[in-house]
N, C-alpha and C positions, 0 to 999 in steps of 0.2 A: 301328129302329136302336138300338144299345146305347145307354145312358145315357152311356157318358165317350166318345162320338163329341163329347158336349159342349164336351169341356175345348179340342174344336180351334181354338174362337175364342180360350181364353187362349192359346195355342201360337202362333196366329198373330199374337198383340199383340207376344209374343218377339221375333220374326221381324220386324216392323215397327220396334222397337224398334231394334236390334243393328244394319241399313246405317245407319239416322241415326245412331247414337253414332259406328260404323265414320268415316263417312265427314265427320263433323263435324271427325275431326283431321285432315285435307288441312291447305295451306297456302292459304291465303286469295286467292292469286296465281292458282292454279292456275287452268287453262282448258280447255276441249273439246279444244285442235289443240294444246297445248303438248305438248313433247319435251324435257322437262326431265335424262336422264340416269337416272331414277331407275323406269323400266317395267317393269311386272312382265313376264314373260315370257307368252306367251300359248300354253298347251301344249294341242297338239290328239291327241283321243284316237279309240279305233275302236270305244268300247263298243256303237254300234248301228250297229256291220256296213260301217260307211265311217266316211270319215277326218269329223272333227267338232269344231270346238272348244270344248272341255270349258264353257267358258261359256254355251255355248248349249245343251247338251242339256239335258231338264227331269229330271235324273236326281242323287240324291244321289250323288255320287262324290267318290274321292281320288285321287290320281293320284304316284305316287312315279318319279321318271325316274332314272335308270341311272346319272347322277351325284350323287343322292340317295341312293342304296344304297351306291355306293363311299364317300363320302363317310362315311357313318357308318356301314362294315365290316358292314352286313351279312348275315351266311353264309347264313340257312335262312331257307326260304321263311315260317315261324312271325316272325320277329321284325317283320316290315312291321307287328304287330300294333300297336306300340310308336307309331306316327306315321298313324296313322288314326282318328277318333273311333268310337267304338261297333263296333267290333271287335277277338273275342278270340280268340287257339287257344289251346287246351288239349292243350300237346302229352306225354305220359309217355312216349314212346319215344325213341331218340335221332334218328330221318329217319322216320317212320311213323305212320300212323295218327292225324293232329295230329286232334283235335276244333273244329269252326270255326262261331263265332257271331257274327253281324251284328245288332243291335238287339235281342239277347236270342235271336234264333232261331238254333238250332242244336241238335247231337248229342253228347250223352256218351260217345255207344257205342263203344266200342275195339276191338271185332271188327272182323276184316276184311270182311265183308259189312255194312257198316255203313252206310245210305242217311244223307249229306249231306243236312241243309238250304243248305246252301253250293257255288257250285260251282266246282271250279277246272277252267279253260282254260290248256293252252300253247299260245299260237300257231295258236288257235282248233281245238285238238284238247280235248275232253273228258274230265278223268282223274279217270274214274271209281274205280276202286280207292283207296282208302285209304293202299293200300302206296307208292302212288307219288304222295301228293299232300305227302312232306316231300322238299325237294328243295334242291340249293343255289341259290344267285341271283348270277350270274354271267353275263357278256355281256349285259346285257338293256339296251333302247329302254326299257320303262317299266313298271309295272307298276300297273293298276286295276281299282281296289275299288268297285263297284257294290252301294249299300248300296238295301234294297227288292225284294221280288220281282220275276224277269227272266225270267217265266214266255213271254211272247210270240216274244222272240228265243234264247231261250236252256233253255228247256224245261221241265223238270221237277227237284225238288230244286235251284231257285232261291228259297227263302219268305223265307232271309234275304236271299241278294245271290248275288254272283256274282264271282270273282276272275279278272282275266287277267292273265297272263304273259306279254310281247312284248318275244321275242326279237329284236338287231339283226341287221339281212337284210343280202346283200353288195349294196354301193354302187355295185360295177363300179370303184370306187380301188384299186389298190394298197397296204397297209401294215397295221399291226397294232400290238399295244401287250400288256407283259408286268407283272404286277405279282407282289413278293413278298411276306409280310408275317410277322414272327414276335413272337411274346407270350410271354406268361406259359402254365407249362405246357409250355412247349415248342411252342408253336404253331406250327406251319410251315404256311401257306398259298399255292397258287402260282394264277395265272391269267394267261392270254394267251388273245388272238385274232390270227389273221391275215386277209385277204385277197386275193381276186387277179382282175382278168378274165379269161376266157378266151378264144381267137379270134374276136380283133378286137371285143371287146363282144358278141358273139353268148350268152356267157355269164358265170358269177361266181361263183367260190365264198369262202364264208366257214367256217372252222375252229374253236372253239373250246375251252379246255377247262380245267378246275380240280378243286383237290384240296385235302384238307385231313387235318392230322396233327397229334394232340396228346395227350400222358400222362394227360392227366385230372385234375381238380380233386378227388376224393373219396381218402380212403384207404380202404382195406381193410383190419383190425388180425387178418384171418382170416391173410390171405397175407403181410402189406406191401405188396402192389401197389398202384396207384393204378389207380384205377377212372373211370367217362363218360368215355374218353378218344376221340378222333374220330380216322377212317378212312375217306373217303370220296373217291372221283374220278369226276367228270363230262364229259362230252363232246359237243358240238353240232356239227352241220355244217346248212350250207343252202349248196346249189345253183340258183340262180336262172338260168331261160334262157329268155333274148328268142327265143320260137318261128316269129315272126312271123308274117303275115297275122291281127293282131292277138289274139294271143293268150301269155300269159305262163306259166311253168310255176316251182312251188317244189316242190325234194324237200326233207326235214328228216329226219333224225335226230337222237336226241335220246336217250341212254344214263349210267347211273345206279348208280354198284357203292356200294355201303355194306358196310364191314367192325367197325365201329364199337365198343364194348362198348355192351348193355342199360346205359340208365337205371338207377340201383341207387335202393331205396329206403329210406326212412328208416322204421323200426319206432317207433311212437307204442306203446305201451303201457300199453293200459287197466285192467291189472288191478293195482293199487300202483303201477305204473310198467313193468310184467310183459306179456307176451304169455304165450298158453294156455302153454307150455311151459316161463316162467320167465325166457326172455329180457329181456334191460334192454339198450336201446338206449345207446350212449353221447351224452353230451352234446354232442356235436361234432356237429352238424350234417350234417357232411361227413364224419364219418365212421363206420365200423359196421366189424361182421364177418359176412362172406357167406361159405357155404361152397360153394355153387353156383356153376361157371365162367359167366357169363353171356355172351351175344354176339349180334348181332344181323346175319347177313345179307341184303341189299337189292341185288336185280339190276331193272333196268328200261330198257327198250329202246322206243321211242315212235317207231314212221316215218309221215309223212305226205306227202300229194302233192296240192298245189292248183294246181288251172287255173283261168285267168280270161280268158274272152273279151271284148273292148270293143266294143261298139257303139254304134249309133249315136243315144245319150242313154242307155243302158245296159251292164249288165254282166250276163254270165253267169259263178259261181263253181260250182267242185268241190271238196270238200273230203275225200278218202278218208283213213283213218288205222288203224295194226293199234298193239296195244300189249301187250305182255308186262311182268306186274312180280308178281318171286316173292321170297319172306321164308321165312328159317327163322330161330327165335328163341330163347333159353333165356333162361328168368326165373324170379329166383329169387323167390317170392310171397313166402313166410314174411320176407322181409329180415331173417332172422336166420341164425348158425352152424348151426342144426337143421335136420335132413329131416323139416320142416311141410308142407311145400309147394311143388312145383318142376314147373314146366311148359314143355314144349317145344312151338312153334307152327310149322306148314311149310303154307304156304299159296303158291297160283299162282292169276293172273287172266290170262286171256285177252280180250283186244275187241275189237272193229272197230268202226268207224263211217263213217257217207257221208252225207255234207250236199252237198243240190243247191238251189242259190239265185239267183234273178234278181231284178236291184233298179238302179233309176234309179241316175243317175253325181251325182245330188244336185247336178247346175245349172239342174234347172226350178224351176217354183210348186210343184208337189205332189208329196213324193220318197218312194217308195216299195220295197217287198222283200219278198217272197215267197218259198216253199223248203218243201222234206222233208227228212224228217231218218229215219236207220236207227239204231241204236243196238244192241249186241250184245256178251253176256259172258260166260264160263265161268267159275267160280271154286269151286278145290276147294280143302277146306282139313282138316288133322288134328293134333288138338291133344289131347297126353298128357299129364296130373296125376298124376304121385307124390305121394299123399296118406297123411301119419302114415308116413314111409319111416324116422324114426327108431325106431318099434318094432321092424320090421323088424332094422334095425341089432342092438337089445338083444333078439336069436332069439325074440320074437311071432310066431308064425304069420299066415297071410293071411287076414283078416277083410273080408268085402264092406261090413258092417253099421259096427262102428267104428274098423276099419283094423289093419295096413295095406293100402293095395291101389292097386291104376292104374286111372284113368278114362278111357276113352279116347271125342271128338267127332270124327266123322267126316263132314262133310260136303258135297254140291257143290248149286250153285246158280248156274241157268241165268237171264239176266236179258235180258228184248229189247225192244224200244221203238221203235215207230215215231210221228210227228208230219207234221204238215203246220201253216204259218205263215205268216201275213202281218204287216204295219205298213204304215201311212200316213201319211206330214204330211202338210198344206196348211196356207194363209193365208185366213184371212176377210177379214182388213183389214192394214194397214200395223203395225199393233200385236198384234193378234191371232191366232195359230194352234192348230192340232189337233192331236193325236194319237187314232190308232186302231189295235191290234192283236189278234189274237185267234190262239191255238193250239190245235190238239183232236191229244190224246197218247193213244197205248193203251200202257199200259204191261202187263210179261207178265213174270212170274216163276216159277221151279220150284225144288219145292224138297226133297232128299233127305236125310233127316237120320238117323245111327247113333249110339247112345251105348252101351257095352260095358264093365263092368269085368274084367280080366285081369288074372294073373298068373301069371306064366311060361306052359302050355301051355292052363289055361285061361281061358273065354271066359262071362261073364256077362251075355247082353243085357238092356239096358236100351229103348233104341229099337231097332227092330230096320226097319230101310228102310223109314221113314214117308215118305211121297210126300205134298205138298202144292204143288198149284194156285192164280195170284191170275192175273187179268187186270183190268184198270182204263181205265174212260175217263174221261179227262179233259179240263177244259179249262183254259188260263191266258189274261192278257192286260191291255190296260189302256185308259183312254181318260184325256187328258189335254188343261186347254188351256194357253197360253205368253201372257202378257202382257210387252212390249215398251214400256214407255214411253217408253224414250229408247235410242241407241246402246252405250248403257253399262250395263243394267238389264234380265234376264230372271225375269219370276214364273214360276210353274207349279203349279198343280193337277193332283194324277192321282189316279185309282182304280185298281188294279194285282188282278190276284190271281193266286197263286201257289199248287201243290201240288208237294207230296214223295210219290214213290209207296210203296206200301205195301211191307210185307218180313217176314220173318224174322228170329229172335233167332240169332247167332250163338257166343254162347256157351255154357255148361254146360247140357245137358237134362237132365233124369232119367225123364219121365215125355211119352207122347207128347202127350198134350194141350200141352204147351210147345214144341208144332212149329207150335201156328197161327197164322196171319199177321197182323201186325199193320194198319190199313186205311190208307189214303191219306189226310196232313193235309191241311188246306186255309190257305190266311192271304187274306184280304180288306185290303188297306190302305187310305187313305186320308191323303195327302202334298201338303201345302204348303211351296213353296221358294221359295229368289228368289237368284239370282247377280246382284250389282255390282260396279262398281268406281266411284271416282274420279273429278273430269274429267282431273288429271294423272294418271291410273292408277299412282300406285304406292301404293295399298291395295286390294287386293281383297277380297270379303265371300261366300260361298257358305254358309248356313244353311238345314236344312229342318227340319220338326214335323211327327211322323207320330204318326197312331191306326192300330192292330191288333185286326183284328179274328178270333180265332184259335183252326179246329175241329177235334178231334181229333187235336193235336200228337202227334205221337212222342215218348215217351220214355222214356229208360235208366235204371237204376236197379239198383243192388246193396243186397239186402235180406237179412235173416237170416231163413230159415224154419229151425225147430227150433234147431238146431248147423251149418247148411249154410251159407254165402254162395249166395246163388241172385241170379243177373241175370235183369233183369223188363223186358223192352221190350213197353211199350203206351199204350194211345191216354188220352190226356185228352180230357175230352168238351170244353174249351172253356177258354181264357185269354185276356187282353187284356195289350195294350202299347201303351203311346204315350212318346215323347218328343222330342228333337229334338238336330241336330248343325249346330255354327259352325265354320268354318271362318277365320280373318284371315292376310291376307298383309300385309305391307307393304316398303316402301323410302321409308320416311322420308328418306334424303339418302343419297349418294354412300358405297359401301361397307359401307352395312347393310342386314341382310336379317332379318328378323323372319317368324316363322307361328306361331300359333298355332291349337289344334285342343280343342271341347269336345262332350262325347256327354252326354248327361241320358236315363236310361231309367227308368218305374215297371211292372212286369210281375207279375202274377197270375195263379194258375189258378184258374179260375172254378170250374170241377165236374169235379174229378180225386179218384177211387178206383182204389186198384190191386184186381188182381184178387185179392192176398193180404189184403186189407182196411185196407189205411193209408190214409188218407183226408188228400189234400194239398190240400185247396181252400183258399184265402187266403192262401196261399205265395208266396215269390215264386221265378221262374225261373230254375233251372239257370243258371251262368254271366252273369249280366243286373246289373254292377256298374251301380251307382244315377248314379258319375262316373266318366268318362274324362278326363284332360288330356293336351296335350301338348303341349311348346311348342320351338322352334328359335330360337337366336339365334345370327348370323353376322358377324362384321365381317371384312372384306378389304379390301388395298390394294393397288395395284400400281404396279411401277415399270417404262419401256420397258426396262432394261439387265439389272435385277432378276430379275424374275417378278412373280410372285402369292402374298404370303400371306394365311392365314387362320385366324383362331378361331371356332371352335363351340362354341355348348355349348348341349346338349337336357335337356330334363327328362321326365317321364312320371310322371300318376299314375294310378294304379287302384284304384278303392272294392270294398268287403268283397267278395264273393263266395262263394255255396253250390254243394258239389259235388253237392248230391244234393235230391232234391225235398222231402225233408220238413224241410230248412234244419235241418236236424242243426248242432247249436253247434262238436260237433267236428268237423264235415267244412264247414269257413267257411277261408277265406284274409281275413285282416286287410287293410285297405287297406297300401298303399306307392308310396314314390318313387321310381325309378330316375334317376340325373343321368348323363350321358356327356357326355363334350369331345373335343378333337380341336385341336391345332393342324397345320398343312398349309403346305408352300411347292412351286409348282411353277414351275419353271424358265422365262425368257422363251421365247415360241416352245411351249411345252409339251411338250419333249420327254423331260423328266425332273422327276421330281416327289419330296415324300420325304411322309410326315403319322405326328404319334403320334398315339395314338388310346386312350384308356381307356374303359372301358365296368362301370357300377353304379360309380359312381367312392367312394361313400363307402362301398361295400361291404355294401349292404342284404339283409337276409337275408325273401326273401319267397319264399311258396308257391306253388307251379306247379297240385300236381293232389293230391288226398286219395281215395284209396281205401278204404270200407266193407270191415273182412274181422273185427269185432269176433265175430264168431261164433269166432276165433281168439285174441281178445282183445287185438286190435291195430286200429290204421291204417296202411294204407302212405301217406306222405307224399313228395312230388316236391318241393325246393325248385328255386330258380330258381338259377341259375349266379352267383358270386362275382365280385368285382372282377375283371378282366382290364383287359391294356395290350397296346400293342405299336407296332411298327413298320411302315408300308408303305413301301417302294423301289417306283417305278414308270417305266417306259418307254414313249415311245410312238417308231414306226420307220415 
């Protein structure tokens, strides 16, 4: 076993430590059966496949519910980052392509065939594609974050976690509720749902849908336009119908139009202050001149269809799903006036998938679930580089060698995946229980790749239809036990292990040797947790400490061979992580609401060489900040004639962070604070509500994402979005 498998005994002193300090500030009064006013809510979750509450799984999780997200506006599926420990995206696009890391584990890679360590579910559909995992958040029941490999229930390209999305199903009530909201920028944001049954409860449908519109925070000193301006509208429906002779049916569709402007980027210039061509960025943060129209379209369409029959101390589930989600994209690289560098991306992903599962109704001793899984994707993608087009411009003729000239990647890649699965609880005793799960995956990829330089009629191959083959068996799974000491008190131990299937680079080839596939990670953990509470329950405590033990990671990487920018997806032979995440709630007395949230990570790679010869061993890990904070504080009051008001105000910090494995000093984001507030009143009876809402309130200026392009003699740099305020108006009917 590794040598810092050791430090797990410090980790769990941590852990031992943090319920007693936690739970030492109760009130001295308090008792087992008091009902003081002051109880935390007790939110029950479906991360292992039935209903569960969250206290009792032995699973590090966060759990954000639906009045959580309104509450603090919000929009894209990226920002939940903000209020969960030890999770980050990394998102450079405006709805696309976010990169998602849980405890350090995660993907750089920005292509569209880009295999997640991370994995998002809507509504226990799989969205696979990249294109459709940046999405709004709107009508949702709750949303959880399952930190730790979720290799047994949930598959493959689970090493870090797992995210789901749950959407609110119709109730069989009648009514709905509208909200408006406008900011700075012009922000105009709209959302409403409705409801209805239909003949006589036999059935239900629910409507949903939202949209967002705004000028943009950036100028453009090219045009005067203002630029990242948002365009986006969403739409959900679910059909729920009582079929009877016990059986339930849900249709869903789930639809996704993004018109948005590209992210614009900020040009760092490394050469006096210069990019290769002389460019000088301005000081303005937020602003540049781009001479490249950029834009980014996102279509996505997600139908699914679940049956469930009940029997008798069981269930039988179906889960079929098809999903479509196509991007075409123009970006401008150079982030300068010059034709350096300008690339158009048009990519379509096709999927299916069908989950067939049976699993106890969870009211015996020992509850169990089983199930196959299909998994199925087409995904073509073609992406053109105008590279040196400003010579062009000053009549240079066309040069393959040092420009100018077009690059052009062409290619599709077929991905299918079948599984079979089980888990087990049981009780040994009154205090102690099991866990057992185990999944065997074959995963199956193809892969055809073209690279060709052209201009006008002719055609220069570079790859010319390389064909490559992976097929992969695998396994994932866990065993865990659950200590019970008292009503109020869950420990747990697990060993979990989790793999990411193997892949292709999807970005720039030149040569075919950089069509071969990269192989299958593995992650082995090892996790100690404990969930309490209270005897008056209003402080809850949820903390875990984990060791990683971690083979053959994937990873991305933008390097300079020669003068080129070349992307290098490949394997590390081996890196380690350990650290651990607290959780505190409280309700100290009538009208306050307190949580606070802390993530501790130390991560290394142990024996990583690239295959161009950089040698990253003793580094620390891609996106793996050292701290996370995050904290909420609420006071409300309410009156019978009144309503309900409320003030908020959250904070959020994030320690340094490297974009790139060889912790390059200029490609580092500096720690930062984000603070947002909110005050809110809604109406007695709740049928009208109003809230202002600022967000980066002191107007912090911190970095998103740093891209390597110095062979240009620059960085593209992403900052994070600027102060914003606004208004919501809300209805509920």
């Amino acid at each position: 076993m590794p040598h810092y498998f050791l430090r797990l005994p410090c980790l769990l002193g941590c852990l031992l430590i943090l319920p007693t300090a936690a739970l030492q500030a109760q009130s001295p009064s308090a008792t087992e059966d008091e009902d003081n006013g002051y109880i935390l809510e007790e939110v029950v979750v479906t991360a292992r496949k039935t209903e569960q509450k969250l206290s009792e799984i032995p699973i590090s999780a966060t759990v954000l519910s639906g009045d959580d997200l309104v509450d603090r506006q919000f929009l894209g599926s990226a920002e939940i980052a903000q209020q969960v420990p030890n999770l980050q995206f990394k998102q450079a696009f405006s709805n696309t392509l976010p990169a998602i890391y849980i405890r350090g584990v995660g993907n750089s890679d920005f292509n569209v065939n880009a295999n997640g360590s991370v994995s998002m579910y809507a509504d226990e559909v799989f969205l696979n594609s990249p294109i459709s995992q940046g999405f709004q958040l709107f009508d949702l029941e709750r949303v959880e974050v399952l930190r730790g490999p979720q290799g047994t229930l949930y598959g493959k390209n689970t090493t870090g976690g797992a995210i789901n999305f749950v959407s609110r199903k119709p109730s069989y009530q009648r009514g709905g509720y509208a909200r408006l909201r406008l900011g700075r920028y012009d922000h105009l944001r709209f959302e409403g749902a409705y409801e209805t049954p239909i003949g006589e409860d036999r059935a239900a449908l629910r409507v949903a849908v939202a949209g967002n519109q705004s000028d943009g925070y950036v100028e453009n000193t090219f045009n005067g336009e203002d630029e990242n301006a948002l365009d986006d509208f969403s739409a959900r429906l679910f059909l729920d119908i009582n079929a009877g002779e016990n059986w339930d049916v849900l249709l869903g569709v789930n639809l996704f139009r993004n018109r948005a402007d590209s992210i614009r980027y900020e040009s760092r210039g490394l050469i006096d202050g210069a990019d290769i061509l002389g460019y000088v960025e301005s000081p303005d943060p937020f602003s540049g001149a781009w001479n490249f129209p950029t834009g980014e379209e996102v279509d996505t369409l997600t139908t699914s269809l679940k049956l469930t029959h009940h029997g008798d101390g069981w269930q039988f589930v179906s889960i079929t799903a098809l999903g479509n989600a196509e991007r075409f994209w123009l970006e401008d690289v150079d982030a300068s006036p010059n034709r350096l560098l300008e690339t158009t991306w048009d990519a379509e992903a096709d999927q299916v998938s069908q989950e067939f599962r049976i699993q106890s109704d969870g009211n015996g001793g020992t509850t169990w679930i089983a199930g196959v899984y299909f998994f199925d994707e087409t995904l073509d993608n073609d992406i053109r580089n105008d590279l040196l087009g400003i010579l062009r411009e000053q009549g240079l003729p066309f040069d393959p060698v040092n420009g100018p000239f077009n690059l052009a990647q062409v290619f599709r890649q077929d991905s299918t995946s079948y599984a079979v699965f089980g888990e087990a609880t049981g009780t040994l005793n009154p205090r102690w229980s099991w866990t057992l799960g185990l999944r065997l995956t074959r995963d199956e990829k193809e892969f055809l790749s073209n690279t060709f330089i052209f201009e006008d009629d002719l055609i220069i191959p570079l790859i010319d239809n390389e064909f490559r083959a992976i097929s992969d068996d695998e396994f994932s799974g866990k065993a865990g036990l659950v200590f019970k000491p008292n009503a109020r008190t869950n420990a747990y131990l697990t060993l979990s292990r989790g793999f990411r299937g193997g892949g292709f680079k999807g970005g720039a080839a030149f040569l075919p040797e950089e069509v071969e596939p990269v192989n299958p990670e593995t992650l082995n953990a090892l996790e100690i947790g404990v969930k309490t509470t209270n005897p008056g329950r209003s402080i809850g405590l949820n903390a875990s400490a984990f060791v990683y033990d971690y083979q053959d990671l994937q990873v991305f990487n933008t390097v300079n061979v020669g003068s080129i920018p070349t992307q290098v997806l490949d394997n590390a032979s081996d890196a380690r992580i350990y650290g651990l995440e607290a959780e505190l709630a409280m309700r100290p007395t009538v009208g306050w609401d307190l949580r606070f949230g802390l993530g501790l990570l130390d991560t290394e790679y142990r024996d990583f060489v690239l295959g161009t010869g950089e040698d990253f061993s003793g580094n620390q890990l891609i996106m793996s900040p050292e701290t996370t904070f995050n904290s909420q504080i609420t006071y409300w009051f309410q009156t019978q004639q009144r309503g309900l008001f409320s003030v908020r105000a959250d904070a959020v910090f994030m320690d340094a962070v490297f974009f790139d494995s060889a912790n390059s000093s200029g490609l580092t984001a500096d720690d930062y604070w984000l603070l947002n507030a909110a005050v809110a009143y809604t109406s007695a009876g709740g049928k009208f509500g109003i809230a202002l809402v600022a967000k980066n309130l002191t107007d912090e200026l911190y970095i998103r994402d740093i891209v390597d392009l110095s062979a240009f003699g620059f960085h593209e740099v992403i900052y994070g979005e600027p102060l914003t305020y606004g208004a919501e108006f809300s209805a509920r009917f």
